[in-house]
Every structure is written in structure tokens, then in C-alpha cells.
PDB file of the backbone (N, CA, C, O) and the ligand in Angstrom, with CONECT records:
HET     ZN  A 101       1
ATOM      1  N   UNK A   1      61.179 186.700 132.854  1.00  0.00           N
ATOM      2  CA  UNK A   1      61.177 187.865 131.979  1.00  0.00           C
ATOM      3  C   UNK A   1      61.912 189.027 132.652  1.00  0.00           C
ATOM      4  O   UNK A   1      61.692 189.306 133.831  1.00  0.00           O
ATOM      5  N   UNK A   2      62.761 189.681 131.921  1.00  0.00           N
ATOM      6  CA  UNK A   2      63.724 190.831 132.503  1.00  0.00           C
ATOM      7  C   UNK A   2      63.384 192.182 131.838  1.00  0.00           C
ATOM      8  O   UNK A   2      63.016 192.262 130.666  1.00  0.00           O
ATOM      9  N   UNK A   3      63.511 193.100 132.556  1.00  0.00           N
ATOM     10  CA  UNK A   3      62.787 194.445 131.556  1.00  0.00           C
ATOM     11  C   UNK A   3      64.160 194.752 131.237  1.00  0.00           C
ATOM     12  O   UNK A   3      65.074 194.344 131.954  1.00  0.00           O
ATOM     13  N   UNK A   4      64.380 195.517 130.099  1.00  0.00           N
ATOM     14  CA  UNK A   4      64.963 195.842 129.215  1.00  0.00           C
ATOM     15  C   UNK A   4      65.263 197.519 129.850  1.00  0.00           C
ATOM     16  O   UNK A   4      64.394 198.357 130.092  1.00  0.00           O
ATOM     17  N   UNK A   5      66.752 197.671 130.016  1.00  0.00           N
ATOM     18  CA  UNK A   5      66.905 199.044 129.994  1.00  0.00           C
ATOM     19  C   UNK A   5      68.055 199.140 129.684  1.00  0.00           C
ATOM     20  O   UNK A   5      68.860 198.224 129.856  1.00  0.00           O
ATOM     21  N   UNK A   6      68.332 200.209 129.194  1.00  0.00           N
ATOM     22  CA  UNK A   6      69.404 201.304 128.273  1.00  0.00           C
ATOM     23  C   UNK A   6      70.830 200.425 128.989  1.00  0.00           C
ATOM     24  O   UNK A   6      71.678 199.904 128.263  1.00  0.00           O
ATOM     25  N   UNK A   7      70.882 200.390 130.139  1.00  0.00           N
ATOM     26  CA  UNK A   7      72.084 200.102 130.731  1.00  0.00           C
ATOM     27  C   UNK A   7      72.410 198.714 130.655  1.00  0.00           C
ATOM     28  O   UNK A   7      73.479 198.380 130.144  1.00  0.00           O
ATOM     29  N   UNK A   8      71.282 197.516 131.291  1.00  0.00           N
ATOM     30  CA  UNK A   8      71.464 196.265 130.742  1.00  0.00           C
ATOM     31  C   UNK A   8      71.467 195.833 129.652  1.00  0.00           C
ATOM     32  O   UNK A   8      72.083 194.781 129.483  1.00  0.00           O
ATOM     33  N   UNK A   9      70.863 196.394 128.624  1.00  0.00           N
ATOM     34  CA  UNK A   9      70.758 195.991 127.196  1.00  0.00           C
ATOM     35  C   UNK A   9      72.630 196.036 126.775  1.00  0.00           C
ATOM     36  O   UNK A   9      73.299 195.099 126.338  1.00  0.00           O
ATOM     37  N   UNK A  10      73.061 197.356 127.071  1.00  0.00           N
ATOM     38  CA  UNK A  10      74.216 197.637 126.567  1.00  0.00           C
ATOM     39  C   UNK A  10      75.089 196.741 126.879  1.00  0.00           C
ATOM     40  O   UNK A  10      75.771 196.169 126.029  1.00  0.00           O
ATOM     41  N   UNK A  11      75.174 196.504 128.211  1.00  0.00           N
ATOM     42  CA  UNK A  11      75.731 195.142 128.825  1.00  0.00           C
ATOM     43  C   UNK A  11      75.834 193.875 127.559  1.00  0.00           C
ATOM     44  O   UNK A  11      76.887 193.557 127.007  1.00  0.00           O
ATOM     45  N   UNK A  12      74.742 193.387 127.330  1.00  0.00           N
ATOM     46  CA  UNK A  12      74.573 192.462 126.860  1.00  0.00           C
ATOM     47  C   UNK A  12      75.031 192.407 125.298  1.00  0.00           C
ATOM     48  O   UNK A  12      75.430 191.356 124.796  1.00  0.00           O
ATOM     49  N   UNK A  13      74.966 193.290 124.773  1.00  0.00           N
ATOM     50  CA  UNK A  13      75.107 193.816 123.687  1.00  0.00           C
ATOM     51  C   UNK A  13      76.932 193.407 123.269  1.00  0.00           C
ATOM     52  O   UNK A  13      77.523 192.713 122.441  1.00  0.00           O
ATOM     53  N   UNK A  14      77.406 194.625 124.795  1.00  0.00           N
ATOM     54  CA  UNK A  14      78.712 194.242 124.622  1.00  0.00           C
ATOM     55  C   UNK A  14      79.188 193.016 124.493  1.00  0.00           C
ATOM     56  O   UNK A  14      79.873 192.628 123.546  1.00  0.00           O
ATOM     57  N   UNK A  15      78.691 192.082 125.858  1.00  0.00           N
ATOM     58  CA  UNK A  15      78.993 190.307 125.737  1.00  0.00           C
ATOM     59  C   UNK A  15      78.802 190.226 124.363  1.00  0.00           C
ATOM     60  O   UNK A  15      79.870 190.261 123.751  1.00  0.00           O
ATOM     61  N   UNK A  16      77.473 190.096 123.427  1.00  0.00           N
ATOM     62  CA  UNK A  16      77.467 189.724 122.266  1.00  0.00           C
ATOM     63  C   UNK A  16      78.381 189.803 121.139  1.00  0.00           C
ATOM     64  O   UNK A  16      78.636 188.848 120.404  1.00  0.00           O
ATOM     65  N   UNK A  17      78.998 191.285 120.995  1.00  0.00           N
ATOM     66  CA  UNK A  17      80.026 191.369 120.027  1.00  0.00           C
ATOM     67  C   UNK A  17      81.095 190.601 120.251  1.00  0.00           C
ATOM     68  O   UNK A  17      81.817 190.203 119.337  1.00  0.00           O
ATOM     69  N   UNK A  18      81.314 190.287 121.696  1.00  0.00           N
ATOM     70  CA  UNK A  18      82.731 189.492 122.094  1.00  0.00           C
ATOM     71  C   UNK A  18      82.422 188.076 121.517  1.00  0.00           C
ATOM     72  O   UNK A  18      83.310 187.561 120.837  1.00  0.00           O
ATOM     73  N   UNK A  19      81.545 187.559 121.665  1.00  0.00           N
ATOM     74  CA  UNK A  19      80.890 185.989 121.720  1.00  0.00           C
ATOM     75  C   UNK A  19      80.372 185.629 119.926  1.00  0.00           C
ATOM     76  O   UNK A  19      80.323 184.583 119.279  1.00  0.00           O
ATOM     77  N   UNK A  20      80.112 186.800 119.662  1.00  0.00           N
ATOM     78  CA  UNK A  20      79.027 186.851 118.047  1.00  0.00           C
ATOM     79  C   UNK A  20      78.718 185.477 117.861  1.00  0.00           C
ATOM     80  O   UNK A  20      79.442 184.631 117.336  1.00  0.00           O
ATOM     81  N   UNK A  21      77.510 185.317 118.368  1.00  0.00           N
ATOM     82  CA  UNK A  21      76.546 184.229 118.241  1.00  0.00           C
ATOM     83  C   UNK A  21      75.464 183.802 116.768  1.00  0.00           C
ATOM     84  O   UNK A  21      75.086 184.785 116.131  1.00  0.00           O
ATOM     85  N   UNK A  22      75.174 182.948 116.454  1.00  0.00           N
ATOM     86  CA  UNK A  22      74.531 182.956 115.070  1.00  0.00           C
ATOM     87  C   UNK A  22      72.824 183.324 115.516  1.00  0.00           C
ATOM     88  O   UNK A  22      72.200 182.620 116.311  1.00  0.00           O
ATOM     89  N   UNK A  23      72.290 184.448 114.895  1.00  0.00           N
ATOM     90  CA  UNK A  23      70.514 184.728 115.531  1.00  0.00           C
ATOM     91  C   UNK A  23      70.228 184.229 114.206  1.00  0.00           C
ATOM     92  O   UNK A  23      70.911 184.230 113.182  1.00  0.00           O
ATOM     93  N   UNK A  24      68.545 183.611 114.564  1.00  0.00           N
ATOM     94  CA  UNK A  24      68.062 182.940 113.111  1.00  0.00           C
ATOM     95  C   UNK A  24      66.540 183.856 113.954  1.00  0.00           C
ATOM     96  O   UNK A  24      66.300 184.007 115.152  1.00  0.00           O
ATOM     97  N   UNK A  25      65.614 184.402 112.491  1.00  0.00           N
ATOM     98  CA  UNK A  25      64.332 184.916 112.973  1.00  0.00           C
ATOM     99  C   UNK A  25      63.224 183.419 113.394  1.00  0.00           C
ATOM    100  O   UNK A  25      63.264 182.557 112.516  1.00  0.00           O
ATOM    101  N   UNK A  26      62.834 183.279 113.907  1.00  0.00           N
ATOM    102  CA  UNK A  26      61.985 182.522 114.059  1.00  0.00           C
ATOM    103  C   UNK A  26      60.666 183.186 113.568  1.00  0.00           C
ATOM    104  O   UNK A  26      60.415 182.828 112.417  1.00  0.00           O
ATOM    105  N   UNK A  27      59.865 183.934 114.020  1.00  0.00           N
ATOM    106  CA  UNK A  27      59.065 185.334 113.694  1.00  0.00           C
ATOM    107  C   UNK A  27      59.043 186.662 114.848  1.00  0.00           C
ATOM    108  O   UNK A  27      59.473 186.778 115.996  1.00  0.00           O
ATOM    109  N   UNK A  28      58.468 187.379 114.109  1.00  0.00           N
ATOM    110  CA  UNK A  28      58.700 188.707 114.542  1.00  0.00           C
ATOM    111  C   UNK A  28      58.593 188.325 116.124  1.00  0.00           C
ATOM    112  O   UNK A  28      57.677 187.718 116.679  1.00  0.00           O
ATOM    113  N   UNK A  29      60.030 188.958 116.807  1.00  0.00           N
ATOM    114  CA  UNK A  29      59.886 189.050 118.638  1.00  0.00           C
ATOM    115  C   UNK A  29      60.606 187.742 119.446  1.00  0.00           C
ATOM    116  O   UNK A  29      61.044 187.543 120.579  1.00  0.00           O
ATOM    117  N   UNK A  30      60.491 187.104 118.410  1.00  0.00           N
ATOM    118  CA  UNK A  30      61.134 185.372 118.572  1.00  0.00           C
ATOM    119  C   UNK A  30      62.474 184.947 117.777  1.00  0.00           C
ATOM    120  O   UNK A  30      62.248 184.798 116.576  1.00  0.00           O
ATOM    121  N   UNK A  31      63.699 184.735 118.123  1.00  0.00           N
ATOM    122  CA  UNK A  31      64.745 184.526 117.498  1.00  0.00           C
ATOM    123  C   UNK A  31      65.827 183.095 118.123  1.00  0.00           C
ATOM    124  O   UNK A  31      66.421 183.541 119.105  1.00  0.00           O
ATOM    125  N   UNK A  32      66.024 182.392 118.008  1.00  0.00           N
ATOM    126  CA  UNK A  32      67.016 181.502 118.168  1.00  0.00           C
ATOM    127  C   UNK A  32      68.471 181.830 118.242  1.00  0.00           C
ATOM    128  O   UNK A  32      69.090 182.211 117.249  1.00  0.00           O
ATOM    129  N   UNK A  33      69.027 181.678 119.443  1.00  0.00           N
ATOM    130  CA  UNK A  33      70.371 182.226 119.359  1.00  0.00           C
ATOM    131  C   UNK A  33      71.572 181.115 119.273  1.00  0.00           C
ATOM    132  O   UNK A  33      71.417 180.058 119.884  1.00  0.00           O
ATOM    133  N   UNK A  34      72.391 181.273 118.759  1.00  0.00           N
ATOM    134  CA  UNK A  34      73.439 179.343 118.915  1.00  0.00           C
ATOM    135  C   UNK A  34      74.823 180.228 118.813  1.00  0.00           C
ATOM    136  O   UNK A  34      75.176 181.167 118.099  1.00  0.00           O
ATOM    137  N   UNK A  35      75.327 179.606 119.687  1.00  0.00           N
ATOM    138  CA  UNK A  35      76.793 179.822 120.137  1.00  0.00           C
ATOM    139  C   UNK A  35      77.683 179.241 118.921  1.00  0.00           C
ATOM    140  O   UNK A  35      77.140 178.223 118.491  1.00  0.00           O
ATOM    141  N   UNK A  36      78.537 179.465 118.421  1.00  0.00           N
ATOM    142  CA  UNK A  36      79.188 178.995 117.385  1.00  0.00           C
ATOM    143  C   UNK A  36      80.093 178.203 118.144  1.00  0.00           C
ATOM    144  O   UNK A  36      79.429 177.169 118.071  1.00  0.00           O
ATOM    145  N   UNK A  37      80.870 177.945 118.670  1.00  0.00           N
ATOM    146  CA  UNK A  37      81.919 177.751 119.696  1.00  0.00           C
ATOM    147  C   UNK A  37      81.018 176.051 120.377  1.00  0.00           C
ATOM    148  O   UNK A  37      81.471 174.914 120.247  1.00  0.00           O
ATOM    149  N   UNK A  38      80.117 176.321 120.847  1.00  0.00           N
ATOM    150  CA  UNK A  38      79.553 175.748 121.968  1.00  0.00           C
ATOM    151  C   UNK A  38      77.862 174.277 120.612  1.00  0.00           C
ATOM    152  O   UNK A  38      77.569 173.081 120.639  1.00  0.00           O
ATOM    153  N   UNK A  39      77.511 175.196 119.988  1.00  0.00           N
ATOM    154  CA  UNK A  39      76.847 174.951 119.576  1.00  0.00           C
ATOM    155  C   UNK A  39      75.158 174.647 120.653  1.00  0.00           C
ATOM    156  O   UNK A  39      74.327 173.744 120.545  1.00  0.00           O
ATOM    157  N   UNK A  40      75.202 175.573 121.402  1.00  0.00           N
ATOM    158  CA  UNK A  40      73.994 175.380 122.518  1.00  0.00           C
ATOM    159  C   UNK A  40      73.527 176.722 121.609  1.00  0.00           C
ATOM    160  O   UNK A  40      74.198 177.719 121.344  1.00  0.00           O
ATOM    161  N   UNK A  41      72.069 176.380 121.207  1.00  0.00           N
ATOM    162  CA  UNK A  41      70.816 177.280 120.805  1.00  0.00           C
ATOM    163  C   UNK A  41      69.767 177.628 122.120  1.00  0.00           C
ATOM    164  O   UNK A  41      69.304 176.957 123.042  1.00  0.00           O
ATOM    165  N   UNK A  42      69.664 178.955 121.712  1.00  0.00           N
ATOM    166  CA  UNK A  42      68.476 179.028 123.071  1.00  0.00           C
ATOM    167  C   UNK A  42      67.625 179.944 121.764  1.00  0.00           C
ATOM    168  O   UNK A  42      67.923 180.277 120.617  1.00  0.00           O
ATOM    169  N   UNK A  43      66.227 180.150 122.809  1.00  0.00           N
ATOM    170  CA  UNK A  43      65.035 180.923 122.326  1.00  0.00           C
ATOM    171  C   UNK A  43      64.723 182.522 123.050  1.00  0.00           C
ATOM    172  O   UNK A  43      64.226 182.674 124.166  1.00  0.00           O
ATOM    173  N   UNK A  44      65.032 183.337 122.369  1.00  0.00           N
ATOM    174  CA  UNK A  44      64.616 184.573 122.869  1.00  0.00           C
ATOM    175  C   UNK A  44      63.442 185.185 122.350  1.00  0.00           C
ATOM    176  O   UNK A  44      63.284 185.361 121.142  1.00  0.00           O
ATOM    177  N   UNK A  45      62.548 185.541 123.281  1.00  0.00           N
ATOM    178  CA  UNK A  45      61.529 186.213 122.968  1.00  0.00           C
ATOM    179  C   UNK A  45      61.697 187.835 123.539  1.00  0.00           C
ATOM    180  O   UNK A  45      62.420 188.307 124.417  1.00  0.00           O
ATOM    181  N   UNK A  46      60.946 188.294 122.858  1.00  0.00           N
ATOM    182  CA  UNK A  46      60.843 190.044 123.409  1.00  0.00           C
ATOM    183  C   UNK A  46      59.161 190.642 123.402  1.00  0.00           C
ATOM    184  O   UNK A  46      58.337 190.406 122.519  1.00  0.00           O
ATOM    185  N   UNK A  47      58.978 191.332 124.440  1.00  0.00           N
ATOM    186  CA  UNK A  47      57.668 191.540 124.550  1.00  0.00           C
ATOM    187  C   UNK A  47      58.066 193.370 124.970  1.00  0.00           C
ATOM    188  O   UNK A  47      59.087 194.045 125.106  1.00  0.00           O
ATOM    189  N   UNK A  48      56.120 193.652 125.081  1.00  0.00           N
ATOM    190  CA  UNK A  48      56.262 194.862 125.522  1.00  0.00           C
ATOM    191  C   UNK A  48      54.945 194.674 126.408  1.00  0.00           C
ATOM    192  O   UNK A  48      54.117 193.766 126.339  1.00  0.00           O
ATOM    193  N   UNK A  49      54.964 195.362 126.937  1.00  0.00           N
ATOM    194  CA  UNK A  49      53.680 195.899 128.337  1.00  0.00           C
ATOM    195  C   UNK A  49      53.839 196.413 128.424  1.00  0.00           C
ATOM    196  O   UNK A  49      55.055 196.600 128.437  1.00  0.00           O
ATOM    197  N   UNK A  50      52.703 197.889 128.699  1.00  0.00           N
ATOM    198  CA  UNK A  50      52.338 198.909 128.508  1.00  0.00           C
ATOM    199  C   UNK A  50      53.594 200.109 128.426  1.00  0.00           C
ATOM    200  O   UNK A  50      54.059 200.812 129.324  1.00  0.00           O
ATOM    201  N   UNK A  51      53.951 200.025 126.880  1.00  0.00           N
ATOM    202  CA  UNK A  51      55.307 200.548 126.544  1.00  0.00           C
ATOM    203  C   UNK A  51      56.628 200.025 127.663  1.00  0.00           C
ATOM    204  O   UNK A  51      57.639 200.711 127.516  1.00  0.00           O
ATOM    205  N   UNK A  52      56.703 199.316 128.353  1.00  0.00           N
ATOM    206  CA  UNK A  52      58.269 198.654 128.637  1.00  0.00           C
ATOM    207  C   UNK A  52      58.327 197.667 128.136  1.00  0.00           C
ATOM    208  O   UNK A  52      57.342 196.939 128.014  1.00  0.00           O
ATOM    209  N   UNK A  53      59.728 197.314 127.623  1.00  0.00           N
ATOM    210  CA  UNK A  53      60.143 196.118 126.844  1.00  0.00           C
ATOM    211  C   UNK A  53      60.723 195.162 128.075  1.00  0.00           C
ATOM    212  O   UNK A  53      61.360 195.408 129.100  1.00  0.00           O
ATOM    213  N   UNK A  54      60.188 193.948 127.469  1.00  0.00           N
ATOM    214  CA  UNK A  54      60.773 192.680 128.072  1.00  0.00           C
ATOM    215  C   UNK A  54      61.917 191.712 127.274  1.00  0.00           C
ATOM    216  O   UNK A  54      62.126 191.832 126.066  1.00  0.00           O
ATOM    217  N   UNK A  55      62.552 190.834 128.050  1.00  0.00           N
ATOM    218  CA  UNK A  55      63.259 189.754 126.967  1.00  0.00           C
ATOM    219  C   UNK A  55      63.485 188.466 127.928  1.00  0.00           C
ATOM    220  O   UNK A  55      63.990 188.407 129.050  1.00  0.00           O
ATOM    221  N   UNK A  56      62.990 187.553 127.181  1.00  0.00           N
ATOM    222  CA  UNK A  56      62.684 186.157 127.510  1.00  0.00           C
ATOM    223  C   UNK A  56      64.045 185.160 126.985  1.00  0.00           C
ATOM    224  O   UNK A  56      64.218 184.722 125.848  1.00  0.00           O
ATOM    225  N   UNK A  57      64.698 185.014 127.878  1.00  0.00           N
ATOM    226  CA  UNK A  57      66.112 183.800 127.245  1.00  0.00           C
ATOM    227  C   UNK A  57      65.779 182.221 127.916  1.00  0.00           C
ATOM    228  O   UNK A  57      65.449 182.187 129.101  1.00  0.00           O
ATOM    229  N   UNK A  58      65.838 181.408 127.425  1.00  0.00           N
ATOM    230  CA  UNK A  58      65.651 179.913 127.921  1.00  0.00           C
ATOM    231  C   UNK A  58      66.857 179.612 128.303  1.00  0.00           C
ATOM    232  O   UNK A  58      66.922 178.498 128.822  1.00  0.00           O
ATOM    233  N   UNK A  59      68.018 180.293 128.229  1.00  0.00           N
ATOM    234  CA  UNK A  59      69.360 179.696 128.551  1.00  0.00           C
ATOM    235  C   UNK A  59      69.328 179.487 130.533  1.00  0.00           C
ATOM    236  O   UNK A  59      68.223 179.592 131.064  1.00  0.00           O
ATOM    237  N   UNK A  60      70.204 179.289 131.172  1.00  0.00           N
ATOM    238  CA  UNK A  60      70.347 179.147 132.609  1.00  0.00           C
ATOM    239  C   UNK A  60      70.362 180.617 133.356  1.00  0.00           C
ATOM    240  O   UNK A  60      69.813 180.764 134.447  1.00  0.00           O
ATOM    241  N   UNK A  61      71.258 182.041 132.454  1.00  0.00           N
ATOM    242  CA  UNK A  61      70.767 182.773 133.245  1.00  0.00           C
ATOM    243  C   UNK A  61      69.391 183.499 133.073  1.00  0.00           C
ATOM    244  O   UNK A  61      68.625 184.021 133.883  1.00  0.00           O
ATOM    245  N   UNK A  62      69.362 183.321 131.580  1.00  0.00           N
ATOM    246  CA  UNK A  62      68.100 184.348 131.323  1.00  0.00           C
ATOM    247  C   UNK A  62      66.696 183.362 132.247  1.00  0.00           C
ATOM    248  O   UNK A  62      65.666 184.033 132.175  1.00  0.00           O
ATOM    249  N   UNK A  63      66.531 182.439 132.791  1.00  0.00           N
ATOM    250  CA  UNK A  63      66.026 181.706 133.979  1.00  0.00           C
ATOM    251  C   UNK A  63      66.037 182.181 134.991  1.00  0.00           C
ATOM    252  O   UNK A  63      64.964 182.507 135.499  1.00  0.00           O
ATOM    253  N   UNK A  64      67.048 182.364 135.549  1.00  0.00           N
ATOM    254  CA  UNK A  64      66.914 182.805 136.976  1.00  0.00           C
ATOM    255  C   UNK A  64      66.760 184.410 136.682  1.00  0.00           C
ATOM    256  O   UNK A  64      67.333 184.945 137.630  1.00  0.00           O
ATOM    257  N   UNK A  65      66.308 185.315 135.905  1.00  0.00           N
ATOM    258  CA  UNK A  65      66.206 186.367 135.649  1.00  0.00           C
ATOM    259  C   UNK A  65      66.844 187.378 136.032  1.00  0.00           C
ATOM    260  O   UNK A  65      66.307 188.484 135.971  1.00  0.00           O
ATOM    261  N   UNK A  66      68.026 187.234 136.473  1.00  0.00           N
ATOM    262  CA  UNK A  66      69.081 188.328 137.178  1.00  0.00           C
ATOM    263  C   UNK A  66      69.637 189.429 136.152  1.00  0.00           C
ATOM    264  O   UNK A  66      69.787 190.582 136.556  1.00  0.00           O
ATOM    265  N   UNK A  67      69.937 189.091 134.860  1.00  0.00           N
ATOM    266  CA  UNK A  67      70.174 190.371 134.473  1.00  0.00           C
ATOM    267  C   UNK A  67      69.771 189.593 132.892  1.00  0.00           C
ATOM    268  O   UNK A  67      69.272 188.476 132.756  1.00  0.00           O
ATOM    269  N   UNK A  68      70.136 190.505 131.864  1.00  0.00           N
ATOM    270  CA  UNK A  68      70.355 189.686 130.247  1.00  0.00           C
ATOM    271  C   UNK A  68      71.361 189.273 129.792  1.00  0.00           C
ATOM    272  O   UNK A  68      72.348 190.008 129.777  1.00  0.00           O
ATOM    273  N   UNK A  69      71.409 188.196 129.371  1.00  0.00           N
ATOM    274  CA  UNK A  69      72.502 187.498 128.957  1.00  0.00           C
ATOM    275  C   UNK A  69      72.751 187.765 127.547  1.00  0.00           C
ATOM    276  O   UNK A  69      71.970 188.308 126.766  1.00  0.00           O
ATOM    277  N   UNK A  70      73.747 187.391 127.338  1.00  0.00           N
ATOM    278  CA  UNK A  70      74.126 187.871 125.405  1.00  0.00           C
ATOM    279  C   UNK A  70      73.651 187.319 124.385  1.00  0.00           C
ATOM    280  O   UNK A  70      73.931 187.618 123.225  1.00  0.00           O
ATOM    281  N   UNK A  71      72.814 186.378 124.786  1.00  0.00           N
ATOM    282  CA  UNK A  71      71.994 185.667 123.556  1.00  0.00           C
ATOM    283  C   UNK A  71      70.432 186.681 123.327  1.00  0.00           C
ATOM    284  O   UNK A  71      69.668 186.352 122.420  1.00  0.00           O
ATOM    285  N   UNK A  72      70.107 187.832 124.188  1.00  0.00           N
ATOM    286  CA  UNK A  72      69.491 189.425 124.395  1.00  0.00           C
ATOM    287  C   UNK A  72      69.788 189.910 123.492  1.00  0.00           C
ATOM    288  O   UNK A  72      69.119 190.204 122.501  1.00  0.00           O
ATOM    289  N   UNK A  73      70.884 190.064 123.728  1.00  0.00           N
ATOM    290  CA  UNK A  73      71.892 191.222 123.212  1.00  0.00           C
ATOM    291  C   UNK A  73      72.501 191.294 121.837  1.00  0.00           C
ATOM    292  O   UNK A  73      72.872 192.324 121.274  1.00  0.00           O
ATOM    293  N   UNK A  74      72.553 190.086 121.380  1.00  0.00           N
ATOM    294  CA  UNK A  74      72.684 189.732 120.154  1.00  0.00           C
ATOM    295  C   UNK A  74      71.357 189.714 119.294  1.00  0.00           C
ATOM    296  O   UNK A  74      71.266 190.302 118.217  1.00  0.00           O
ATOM    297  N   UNK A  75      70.291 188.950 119.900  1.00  0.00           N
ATOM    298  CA  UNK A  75      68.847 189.034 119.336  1.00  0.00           C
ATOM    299  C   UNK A  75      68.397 190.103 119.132  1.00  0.00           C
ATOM    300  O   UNK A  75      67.817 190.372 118.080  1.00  0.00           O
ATOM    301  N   UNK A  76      68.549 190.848 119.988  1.00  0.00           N
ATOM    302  CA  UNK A  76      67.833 192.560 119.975  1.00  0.00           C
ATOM    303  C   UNK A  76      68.560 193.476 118.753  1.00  0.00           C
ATOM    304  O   UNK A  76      67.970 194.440 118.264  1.00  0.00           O
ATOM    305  N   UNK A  77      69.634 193.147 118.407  1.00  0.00           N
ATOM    306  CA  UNK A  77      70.464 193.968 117.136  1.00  0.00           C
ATOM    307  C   UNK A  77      69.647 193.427 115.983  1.00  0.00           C
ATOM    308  O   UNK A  77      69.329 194.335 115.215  1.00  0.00           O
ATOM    309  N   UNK A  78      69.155 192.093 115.576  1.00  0.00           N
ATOM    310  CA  UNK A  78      68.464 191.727 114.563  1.00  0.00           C
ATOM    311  C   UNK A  78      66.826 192.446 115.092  1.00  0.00           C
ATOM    312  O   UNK A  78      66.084 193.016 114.293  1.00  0.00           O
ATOM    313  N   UNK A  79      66.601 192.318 116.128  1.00  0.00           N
ATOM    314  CA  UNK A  79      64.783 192.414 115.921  1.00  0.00           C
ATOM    315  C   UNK A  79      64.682 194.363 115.600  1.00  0.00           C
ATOM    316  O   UNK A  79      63.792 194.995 115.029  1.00  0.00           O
ATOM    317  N   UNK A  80      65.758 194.772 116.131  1.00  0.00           N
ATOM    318  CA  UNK A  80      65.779 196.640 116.142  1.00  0.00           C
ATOM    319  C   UNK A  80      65.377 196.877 114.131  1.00  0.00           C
ATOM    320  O   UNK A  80      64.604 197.567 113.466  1.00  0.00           O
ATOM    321  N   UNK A  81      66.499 195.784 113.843  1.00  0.00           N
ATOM    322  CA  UNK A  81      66.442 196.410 112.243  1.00  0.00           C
ATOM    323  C   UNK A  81      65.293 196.206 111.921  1.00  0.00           C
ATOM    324  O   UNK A  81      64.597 197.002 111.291  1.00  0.00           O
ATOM    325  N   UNK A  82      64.763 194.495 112.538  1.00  0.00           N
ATOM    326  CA  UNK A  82      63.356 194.135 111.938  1.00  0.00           C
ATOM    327  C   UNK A  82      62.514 194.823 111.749  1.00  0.00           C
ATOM    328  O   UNK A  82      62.067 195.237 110.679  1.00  0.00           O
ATOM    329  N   UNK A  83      62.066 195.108 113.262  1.00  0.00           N
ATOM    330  CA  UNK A  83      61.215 196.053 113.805  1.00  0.00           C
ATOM    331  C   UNK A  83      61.407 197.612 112.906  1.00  0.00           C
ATOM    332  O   UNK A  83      60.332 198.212 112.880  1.00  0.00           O
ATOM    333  N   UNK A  84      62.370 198.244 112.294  1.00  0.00           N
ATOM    334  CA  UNK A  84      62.466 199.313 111.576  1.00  0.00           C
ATOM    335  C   UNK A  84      62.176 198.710 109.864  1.00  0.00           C
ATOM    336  O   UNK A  84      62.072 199.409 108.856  1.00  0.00           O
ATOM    337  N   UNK A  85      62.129 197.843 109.923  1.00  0.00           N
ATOM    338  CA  UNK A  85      62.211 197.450 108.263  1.00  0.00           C
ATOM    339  C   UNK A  85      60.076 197.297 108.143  1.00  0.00           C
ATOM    340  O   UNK A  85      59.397 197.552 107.148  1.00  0.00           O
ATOM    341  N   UNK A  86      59.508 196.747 109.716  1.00  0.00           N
ATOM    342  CA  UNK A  86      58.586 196.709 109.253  1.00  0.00           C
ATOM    343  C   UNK A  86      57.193 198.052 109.179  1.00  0.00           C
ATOM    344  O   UNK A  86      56.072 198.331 108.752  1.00  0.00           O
ATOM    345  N   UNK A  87      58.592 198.593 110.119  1.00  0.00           N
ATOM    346  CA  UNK A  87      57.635 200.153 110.413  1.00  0.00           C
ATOM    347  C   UNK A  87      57.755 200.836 109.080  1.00  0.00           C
ATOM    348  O   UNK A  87      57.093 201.763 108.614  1.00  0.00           O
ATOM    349  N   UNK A  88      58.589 200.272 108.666  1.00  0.00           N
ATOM    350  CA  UNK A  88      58.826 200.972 106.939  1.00  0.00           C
ATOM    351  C   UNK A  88      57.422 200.847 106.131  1.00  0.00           C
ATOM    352  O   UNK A  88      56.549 201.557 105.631  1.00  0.00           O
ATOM    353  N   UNK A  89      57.680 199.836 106.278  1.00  0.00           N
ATOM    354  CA  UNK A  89      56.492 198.620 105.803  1.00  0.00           C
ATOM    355  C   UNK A  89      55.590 199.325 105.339  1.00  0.00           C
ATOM    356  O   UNK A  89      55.236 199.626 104.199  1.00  0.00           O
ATOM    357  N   UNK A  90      55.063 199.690 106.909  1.00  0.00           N
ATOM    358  CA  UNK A  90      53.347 199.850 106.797  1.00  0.00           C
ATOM    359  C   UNK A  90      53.446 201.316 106.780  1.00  0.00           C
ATOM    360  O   UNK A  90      52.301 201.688 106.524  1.00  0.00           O
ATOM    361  N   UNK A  91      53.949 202.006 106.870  1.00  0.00           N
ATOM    362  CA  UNK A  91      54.484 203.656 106.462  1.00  0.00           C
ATOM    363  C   UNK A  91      53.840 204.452 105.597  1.00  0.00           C
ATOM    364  O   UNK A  91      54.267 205.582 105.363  1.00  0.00           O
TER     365      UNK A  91
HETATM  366 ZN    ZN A 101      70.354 183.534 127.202  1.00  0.00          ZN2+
END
């Protein structure tokens, strides 16, 4: 698990637009990421503890936990809207 900050996120973010990977929701926090190119799917999860965010990748780097990889970075653009569509929600 890698904590999530302003600077790595962006990182990843960037990789993502270069790569634009297909995200499918699995449920809220949980998303499937698949390389179009490659066709390798991984599982991203996102958590929080006591207000810091985490993000969970099954791929090889998000494993060795060194930084976030773009299957993050791509997931996190779908869960942001989620996450605002459901704060709507209950509003
Ligand atoms: Zn990954």
C-alpha cells in the first residue's frame, strides 16, 4: 500500500493520459485497470486511514510499493468523479 500525495498522484496521472488504460468499477474504491495495448488487467484498490489516502495496485510495481504506477492514476480519475457523484447522493 502507497500513500497517496499531491506529487505522486500527479505522476501517475500523467503516465495514465500517455498509456489511457480501460478502468471498469468493480465497487466503490475497487476498479480494474487493462492496458489496451498489452491487454494485462490489474486490481486497484484505494483506502483511507485516519484521513490519508492509500492505493493498492496488484501489478509488479504497485508490489514492491516504490511509488504509483498508472493503473493509480488512471483509477483515481474515475473513483474522484465517483466519490463526488455519491457525495451528491446523500446531500
Ligand atoms: Zn499498477
Amino acid at each position: 500500500m502507497i500513500e497517496i500525495t499531491s506529487a505522486n498522484i500527479e505522476k501517475a496521472i500523467t503516465k495514465a493520459r500517455q498509456t489511457k488504460p480501460l478502468v471498469k468499477i468493480i465497487e466503490f474504491r475497487l476498479y480494474s485497470v487493462t492496458n489496451k495495448t498489452t491487454g494485462a488487467t490489474y486490481e486497484v484498490k484505494f483506502s483511507k486511514i485516519n484521513n490519508r489516502k492509500f492505493a493498492q495496485c496488484d501489478c509488479k510495481s504497485g508490489q514492491q510499493g516504490k511509488f504509483l504506477c498508472y493503473h493509480v492514476g488512471a483509477a483515481i480519475g474515475v473513483h474522484i468523479v465517483l466519490a463526488e457523484q455519491m457525495h451528491t447522493a446523500t446531500a
